[in-house]
Every structure is written in C-alpha cells, then in structure tokens.
Short mmCIF file of the C-alpha atoms (twelve columns), coordinates in Angstrom:
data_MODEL
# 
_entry.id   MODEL 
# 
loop_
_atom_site.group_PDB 
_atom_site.id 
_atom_site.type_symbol 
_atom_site.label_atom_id 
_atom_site.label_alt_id 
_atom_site.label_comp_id 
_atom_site.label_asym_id 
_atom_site.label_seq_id 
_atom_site.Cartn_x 
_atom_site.Cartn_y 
_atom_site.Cartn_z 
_atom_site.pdbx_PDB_model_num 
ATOM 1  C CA . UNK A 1  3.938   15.909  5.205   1 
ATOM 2  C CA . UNK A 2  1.608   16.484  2.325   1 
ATOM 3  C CA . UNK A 3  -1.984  15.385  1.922   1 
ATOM 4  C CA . UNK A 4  -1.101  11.900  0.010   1 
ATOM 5  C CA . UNK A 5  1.579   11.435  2.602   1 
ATOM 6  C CA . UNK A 6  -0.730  11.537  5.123   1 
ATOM 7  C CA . UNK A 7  -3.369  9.427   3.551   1 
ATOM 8  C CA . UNK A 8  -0.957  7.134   2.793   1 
ATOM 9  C CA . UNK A 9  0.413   6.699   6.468   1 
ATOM 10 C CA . UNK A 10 -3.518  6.328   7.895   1 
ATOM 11 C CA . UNK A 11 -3.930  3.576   5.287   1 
ATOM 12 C CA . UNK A 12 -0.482  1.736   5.993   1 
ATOM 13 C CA . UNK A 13 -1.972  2.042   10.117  1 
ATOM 14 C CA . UNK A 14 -5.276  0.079   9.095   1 
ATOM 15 C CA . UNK A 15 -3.330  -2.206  6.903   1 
ATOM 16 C CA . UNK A 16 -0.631  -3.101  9.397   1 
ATOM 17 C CA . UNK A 17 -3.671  -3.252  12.050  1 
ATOM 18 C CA . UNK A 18 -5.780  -5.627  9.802   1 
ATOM 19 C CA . UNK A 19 -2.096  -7.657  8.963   1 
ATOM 20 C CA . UNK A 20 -1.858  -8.878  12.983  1 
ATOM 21 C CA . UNK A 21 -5.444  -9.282  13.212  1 
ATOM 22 C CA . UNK A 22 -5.544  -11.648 10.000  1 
ATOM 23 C CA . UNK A 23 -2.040  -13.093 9.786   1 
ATOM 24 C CA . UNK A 24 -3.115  -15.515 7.112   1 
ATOM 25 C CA . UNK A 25 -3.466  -11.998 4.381   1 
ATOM 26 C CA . UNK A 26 0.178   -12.023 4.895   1 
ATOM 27 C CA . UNK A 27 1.245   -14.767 3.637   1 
ATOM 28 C CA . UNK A 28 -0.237  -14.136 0.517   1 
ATOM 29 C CA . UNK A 29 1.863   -11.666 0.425   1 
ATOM 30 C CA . UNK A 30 5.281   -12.933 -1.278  1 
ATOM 31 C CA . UNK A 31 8.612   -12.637 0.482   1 
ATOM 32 C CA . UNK A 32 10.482  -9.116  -0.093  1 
ATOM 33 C CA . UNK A 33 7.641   -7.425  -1.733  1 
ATOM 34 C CA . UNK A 34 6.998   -3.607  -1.819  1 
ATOM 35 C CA . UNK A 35 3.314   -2.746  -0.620  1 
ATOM 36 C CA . UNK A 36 1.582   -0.236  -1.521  1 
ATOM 37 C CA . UNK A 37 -1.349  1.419   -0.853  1 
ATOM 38 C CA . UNK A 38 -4.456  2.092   -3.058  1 
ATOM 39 C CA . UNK A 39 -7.412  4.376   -1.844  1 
ATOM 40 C CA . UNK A 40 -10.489 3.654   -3.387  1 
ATOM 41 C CA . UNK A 41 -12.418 6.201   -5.766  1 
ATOM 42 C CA . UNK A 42 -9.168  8.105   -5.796  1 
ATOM 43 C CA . UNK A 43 -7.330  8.232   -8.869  1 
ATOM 44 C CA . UNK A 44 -5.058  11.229  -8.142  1 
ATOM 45 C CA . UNK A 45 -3.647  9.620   -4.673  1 
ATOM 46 C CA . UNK A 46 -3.533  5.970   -6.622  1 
ATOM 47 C CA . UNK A 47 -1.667  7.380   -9.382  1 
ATOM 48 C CA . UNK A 48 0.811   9.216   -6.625  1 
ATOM 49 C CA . UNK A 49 1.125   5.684   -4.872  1 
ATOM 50 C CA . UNK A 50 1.839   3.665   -7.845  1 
ATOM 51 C CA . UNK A 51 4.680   5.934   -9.350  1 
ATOM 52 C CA . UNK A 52 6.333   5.963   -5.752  1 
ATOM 53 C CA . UNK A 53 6.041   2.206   -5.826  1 
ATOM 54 C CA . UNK A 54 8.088   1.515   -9.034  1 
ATOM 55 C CA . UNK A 55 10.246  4.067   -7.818  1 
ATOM 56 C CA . UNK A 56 11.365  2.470   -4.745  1 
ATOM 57 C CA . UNK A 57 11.113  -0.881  -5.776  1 
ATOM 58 C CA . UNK A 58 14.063  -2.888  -6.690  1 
ATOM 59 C CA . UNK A 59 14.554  -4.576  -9.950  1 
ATOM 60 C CA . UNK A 60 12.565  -7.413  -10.242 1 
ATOM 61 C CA . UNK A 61 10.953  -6.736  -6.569  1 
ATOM 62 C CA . UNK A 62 7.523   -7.414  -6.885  1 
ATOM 63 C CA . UNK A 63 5.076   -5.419  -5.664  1 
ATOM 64 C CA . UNK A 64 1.939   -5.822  -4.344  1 
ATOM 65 C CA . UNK A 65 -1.041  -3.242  -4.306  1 
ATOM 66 C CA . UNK A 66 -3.434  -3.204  -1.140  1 
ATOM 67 C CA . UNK A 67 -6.803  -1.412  -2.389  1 
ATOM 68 C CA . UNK A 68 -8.942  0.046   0.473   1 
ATOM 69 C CA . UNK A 69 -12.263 1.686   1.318   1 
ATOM 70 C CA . UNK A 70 -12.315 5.594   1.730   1 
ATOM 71 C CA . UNK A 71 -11.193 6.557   4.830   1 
# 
C-alpha cells in the first residue's frame, strides 16, 4: 500500500465513523455516488484522489468530494 493509499484508507475510517454518528450527512449524499476523499493543505494526495475518482466512476455517476482536516 503506498503513502496516498494509506491516507486515503485513514480518511475513508473517520468518514465512515462520522457517517453513523451523523446519519443525516448521508443523505446529502445522492444515491449511487462515488466518494472521495480530499485531505486538506494537500494538493499532491487531492490531485491523486480526484484522478482515481473519474477513473472509477461510471458515466454519468456523480461524484461527491469529502474535504477533511489533516490527519
């Protein structure tokens, strides 16, 4: 696992943590979407997460991009 990997998977923990404790920021959160994870005050791991995102998303998938605080 590389170092954006990684960062990525802590951030998807807190998210999905933060997700059950506040169910209501999910459903803002449309039906089918693709979320992806943006670290603040890093451009080279946002850029990383971005590109991955419009790779795996399927046409016309929306996606939706979760900013966070520095680990």
């Amino acid at each position: 696992m590389n170092v954006f990997e990684q960062k990525n998977a802590e951030l998807v923990t807190e998210f999905d943590r933060y997700v059950r404790e506040h169910p209501e920021f999910a459903d803002q959160i449309p039906d089918g979407a693709l979320v992806a994870m943006l670290l603040e005050g890093d451009e080279e791991f946002n850029r990383w997460s971005r590109e991955g995102a419009r790779r795996q998303a399927e046409q016309g998938q929306p996606i939706v991009y979760v900013k966070s605080k520095q680990l």
